[in-house]
N, CA, C and O atoms as CSV, one atom per row, in Angstrom:
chain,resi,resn,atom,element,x,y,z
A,1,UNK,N,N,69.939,1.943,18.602
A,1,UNK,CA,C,70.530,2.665,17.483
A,1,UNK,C,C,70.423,1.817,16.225
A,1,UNK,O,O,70.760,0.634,16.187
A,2,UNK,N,N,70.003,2.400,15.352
A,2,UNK,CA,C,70.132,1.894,13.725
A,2,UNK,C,C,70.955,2.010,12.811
A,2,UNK,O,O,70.881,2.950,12.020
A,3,UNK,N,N,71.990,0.992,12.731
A,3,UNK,CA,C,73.385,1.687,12.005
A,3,UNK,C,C,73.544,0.835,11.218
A,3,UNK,O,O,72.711,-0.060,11.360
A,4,UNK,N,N,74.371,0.641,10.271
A,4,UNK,CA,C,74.842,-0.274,9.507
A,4,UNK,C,C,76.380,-0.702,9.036
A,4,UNK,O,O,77.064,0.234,8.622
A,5,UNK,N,N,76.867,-1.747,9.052
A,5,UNK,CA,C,78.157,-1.588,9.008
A,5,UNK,C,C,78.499,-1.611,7.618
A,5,UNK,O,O,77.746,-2.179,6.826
A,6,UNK,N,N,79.763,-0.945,7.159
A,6,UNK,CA,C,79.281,-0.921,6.195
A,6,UNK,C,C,80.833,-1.480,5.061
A,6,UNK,O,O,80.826,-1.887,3.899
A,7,UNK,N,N,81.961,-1.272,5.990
A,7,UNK,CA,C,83.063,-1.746,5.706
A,7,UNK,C,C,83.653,-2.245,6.535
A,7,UNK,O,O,83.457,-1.596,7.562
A,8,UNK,N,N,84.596,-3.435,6.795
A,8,UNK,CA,C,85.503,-4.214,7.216
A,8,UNK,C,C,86.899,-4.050,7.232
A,8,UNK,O,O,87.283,-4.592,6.196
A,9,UNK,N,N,87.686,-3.685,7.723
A,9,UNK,CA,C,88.850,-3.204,6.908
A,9,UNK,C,C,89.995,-4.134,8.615
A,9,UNK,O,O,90.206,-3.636,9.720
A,10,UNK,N,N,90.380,-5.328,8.148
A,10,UNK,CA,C,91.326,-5.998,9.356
A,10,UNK,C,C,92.795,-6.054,9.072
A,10,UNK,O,O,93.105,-6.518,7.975
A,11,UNK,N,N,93.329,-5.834,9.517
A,11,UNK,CA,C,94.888,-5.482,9.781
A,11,UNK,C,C,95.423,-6.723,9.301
A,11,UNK,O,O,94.849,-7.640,9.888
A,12,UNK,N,N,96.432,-7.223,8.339
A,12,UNK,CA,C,97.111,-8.662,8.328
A,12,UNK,C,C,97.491,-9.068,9.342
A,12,UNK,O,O,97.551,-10.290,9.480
A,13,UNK,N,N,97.832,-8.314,10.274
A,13,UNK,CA,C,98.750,-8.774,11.506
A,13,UNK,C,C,98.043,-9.305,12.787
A,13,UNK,O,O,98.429,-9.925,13.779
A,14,UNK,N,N,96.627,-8.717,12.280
A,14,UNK,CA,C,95.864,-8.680,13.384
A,14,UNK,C,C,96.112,-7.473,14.994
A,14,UNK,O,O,96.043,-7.730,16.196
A,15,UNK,N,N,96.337,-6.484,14.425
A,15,UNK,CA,C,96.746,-5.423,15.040
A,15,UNK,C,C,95.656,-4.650,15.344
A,15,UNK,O,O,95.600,-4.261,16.511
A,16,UNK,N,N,94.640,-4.276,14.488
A,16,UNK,CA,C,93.571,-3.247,13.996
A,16,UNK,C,C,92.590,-3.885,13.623
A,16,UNK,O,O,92.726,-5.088,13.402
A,17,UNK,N,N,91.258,-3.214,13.443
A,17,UNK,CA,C,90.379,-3.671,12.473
A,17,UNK,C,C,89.767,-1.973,12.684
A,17,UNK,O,O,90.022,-1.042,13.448
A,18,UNK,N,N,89.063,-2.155,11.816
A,18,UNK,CA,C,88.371,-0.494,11.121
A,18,UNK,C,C,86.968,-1.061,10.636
A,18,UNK,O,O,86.746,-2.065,9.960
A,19,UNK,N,N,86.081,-0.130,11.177
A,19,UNK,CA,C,84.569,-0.546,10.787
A,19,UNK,C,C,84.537,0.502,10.450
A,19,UNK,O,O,85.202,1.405,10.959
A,20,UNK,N,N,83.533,0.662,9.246
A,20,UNK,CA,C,82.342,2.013,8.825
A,20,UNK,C,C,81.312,1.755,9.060
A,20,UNK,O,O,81.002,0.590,8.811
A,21,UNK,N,N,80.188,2.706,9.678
A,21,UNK,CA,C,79.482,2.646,10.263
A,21,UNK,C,C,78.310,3.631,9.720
A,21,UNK,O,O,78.573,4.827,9.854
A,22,UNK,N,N,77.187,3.350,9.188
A,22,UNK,CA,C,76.154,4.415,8.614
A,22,UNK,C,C,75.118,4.540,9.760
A,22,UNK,O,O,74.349,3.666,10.163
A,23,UNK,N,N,75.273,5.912,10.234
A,23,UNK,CA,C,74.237,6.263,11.135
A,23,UNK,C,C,74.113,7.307,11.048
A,23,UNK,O,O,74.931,8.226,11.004
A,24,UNK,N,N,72.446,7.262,10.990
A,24,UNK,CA,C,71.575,8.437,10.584
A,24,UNK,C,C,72.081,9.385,9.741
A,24,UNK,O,O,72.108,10.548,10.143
A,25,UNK,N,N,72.565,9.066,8.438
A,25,UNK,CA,C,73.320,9.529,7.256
A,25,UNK,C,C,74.160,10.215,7.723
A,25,UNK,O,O,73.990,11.433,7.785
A,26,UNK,N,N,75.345,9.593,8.200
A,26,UNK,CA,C,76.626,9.641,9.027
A,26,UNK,C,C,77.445,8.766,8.995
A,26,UNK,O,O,77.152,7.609,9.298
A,27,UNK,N,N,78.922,9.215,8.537
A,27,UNK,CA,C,79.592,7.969,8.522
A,27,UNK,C,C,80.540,7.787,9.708
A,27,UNK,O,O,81.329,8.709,9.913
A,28,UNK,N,N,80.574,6.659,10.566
A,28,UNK,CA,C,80.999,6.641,11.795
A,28,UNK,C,C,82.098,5.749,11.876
A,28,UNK,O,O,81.895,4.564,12.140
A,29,UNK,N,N,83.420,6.259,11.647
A,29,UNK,CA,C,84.557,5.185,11.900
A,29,UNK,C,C,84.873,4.564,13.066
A,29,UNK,O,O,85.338,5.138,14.050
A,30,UNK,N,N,84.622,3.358,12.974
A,30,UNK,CA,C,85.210,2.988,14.722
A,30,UNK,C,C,86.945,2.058,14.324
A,30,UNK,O,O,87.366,1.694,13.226
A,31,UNK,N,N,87.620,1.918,15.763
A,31,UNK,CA,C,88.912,1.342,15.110
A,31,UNK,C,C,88.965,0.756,16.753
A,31,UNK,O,O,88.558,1.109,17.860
A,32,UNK,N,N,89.532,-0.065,16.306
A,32,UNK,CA,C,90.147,-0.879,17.618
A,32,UNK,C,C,91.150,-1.750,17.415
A,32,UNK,O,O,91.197,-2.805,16.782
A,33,UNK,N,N,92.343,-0.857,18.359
A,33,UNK,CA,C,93.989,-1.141,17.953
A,33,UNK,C,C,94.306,-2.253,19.292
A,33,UNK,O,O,93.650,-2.525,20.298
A,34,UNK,N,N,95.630,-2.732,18.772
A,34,UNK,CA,C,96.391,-3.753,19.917
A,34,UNK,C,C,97.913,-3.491,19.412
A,34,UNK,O,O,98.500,-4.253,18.644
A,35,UNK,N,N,98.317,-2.622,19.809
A,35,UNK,CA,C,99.841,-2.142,19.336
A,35,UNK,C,C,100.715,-2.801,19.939
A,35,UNK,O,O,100.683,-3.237,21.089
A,36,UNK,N,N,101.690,-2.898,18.987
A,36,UNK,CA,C,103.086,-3.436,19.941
A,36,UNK,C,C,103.721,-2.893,21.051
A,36,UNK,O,O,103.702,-1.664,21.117
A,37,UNK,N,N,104.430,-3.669,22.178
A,37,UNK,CA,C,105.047,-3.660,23.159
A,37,UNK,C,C,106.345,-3.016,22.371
A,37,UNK,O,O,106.756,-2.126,23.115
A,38,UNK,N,N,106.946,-3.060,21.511
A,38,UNK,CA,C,108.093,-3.136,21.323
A,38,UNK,C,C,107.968,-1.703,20.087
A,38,UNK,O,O,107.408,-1.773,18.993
A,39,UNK,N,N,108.841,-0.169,20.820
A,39,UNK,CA,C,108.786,0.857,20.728
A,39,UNK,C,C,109.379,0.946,19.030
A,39,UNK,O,O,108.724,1.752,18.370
A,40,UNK,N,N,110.472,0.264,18.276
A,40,UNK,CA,C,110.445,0.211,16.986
A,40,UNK,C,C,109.224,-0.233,16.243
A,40,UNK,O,O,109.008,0.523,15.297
A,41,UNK,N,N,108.424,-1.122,16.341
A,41,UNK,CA,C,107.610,-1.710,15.703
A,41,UNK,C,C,106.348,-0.500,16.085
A,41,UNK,O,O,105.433,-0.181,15.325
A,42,UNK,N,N,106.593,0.029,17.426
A,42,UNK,CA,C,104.954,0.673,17.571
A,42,UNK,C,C,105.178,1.984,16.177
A,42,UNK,O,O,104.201,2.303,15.500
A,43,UNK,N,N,106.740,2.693,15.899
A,43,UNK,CA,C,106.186,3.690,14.525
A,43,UNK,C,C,105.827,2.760,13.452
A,43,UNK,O,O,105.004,3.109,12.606
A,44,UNK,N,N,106.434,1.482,13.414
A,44,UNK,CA,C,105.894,1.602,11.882
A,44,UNK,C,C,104.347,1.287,12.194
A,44,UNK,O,O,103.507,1.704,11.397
A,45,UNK,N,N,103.907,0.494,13.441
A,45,UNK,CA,C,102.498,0.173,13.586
A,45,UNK,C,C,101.769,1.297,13.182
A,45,UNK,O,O,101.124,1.205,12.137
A,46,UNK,N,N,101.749,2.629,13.994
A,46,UNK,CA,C,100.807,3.788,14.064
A,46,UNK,C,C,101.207,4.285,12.539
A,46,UNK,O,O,100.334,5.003,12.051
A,47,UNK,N,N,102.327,4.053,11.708
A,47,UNK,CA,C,102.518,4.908,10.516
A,47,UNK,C,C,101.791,3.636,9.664
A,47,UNK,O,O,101.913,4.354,8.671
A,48,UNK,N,N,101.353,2.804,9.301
A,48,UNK,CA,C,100.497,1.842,8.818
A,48,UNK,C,C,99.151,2.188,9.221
A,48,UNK,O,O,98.326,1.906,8.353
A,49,UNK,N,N,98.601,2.789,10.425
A,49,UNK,CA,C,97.486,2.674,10.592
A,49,UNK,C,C,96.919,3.817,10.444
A,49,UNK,O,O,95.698,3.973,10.461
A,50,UNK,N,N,98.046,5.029,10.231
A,50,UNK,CA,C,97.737,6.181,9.640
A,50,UNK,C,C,97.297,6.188,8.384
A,50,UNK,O,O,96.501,7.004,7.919
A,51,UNK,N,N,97.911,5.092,7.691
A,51,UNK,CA,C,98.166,5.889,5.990
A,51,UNK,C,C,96.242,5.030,5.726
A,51,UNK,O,O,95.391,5.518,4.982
A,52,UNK,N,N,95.999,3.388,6.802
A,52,UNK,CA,C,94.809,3.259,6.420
A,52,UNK,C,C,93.833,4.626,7.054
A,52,UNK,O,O,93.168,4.965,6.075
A,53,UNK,N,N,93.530,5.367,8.003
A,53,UNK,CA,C,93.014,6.147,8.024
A,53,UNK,C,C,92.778,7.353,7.284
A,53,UNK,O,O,91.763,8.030,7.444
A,54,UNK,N,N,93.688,7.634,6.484
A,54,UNK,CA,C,93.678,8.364,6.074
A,54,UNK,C,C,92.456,9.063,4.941
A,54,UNK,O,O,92.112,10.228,4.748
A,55,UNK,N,N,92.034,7.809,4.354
A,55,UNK,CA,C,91.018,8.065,3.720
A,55,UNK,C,C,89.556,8.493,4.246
A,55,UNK,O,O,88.584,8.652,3.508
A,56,UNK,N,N,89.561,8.607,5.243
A,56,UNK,CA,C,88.296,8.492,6.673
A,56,UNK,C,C,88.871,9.788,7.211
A,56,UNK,O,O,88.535,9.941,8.386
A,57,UNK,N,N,89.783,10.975,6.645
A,57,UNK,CA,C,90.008,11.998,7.203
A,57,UNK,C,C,88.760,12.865,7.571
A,57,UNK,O,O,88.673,13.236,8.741
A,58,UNK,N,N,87.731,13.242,6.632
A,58,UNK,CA,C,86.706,13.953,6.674
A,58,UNK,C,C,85.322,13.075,7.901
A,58,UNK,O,O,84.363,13.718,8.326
A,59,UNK,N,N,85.476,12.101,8.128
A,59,UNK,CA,C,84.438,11.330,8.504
A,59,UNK,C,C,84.750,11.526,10.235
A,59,UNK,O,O,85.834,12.046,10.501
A,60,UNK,N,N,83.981,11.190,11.240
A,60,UNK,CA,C,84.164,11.185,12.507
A,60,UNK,C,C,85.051,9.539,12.949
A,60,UNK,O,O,84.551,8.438,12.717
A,61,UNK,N,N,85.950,9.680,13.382
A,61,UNK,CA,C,86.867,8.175,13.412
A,61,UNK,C,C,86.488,8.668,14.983
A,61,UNK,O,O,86.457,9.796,15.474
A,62,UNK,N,N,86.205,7.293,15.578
A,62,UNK,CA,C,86.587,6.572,17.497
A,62,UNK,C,C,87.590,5.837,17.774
A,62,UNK,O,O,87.226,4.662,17.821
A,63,UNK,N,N,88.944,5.992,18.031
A,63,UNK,CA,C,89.907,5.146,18.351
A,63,UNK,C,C,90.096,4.860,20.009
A,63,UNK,O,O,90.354,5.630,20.935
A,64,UNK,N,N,89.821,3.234,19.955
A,64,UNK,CA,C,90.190,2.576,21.313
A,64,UNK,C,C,90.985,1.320,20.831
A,64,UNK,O,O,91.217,0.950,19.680
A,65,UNK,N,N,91.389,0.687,22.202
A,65,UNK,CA,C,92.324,-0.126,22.619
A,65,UNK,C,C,93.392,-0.136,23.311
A,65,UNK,O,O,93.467,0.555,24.327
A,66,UNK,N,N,94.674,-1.114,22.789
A,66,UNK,CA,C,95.282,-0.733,23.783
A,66,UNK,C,C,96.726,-0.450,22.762
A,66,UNK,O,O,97.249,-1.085,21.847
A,67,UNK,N,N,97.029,0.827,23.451
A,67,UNK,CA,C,98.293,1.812,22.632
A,67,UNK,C,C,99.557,1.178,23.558
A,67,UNK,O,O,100.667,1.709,23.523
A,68,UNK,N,N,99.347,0.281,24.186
A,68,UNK,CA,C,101.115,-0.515,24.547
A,68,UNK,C,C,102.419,0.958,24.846
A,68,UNK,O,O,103.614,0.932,24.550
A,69,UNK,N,N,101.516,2.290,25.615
A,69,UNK,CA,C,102.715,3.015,26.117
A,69,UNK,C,C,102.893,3.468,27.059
A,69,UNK,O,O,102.562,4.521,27.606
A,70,UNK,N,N,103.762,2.192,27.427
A,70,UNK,CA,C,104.273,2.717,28.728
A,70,UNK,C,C,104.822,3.920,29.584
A,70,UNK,O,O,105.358,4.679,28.776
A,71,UNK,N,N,104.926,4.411,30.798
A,71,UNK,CA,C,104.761,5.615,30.712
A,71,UNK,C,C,106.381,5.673,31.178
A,71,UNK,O,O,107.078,6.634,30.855
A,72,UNK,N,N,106.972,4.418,32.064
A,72,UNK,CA,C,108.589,4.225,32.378
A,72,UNK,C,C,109.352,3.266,31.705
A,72,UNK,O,O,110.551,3.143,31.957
C-alpha cells in the first residue's frame, strides 16, 4: 500500500495518538487509544478524545486499543 502520513496528533498524557493517512486520495484516520482503568477519568478520557476527533468527522476514522472496560 502507498499511503502517506500525513498528521501526528499525540495525546499529552500519552493516552492516544491520531494519524492521518493519504491513501489513494483518501483520508484515513487511524487512532490508537490506552484508556484509563479508573471509570471517572475514562469520561473525561473519551470526552477529550472526542472533541480531538471531531474534526475527522467526515473522513473514515479506525479506532483500536485498549478501552479498559471491564465487563464486572
Amino acid at each position: 500500500m502507498n499511503f502517506k502520513v500525513e498528521t501526528v496528533i499525540p495525546d499529552e498524557q500519552g493516552r492516544f495518538i491520531i494519524l492521518t493517512l493519504s491513501l489513494e486520495e483518501k483520508v484515513i484516520v487511524l487512532v490508537n487509544i490506552y484508556a484509563t482503568n479508573d471509570v471517572a477519568q475514562q469520561v473525561a478520557f473519551f470526552k477529550r478524545l472526542n472533541q480531538q476527533l471531531e474534526e475527522f468527522a467526515k473522513d473514515t476514522i479506525v479506532i483500536g486499543g485498549d478501552f479498559n472496560c471491564a465487563l464486572t
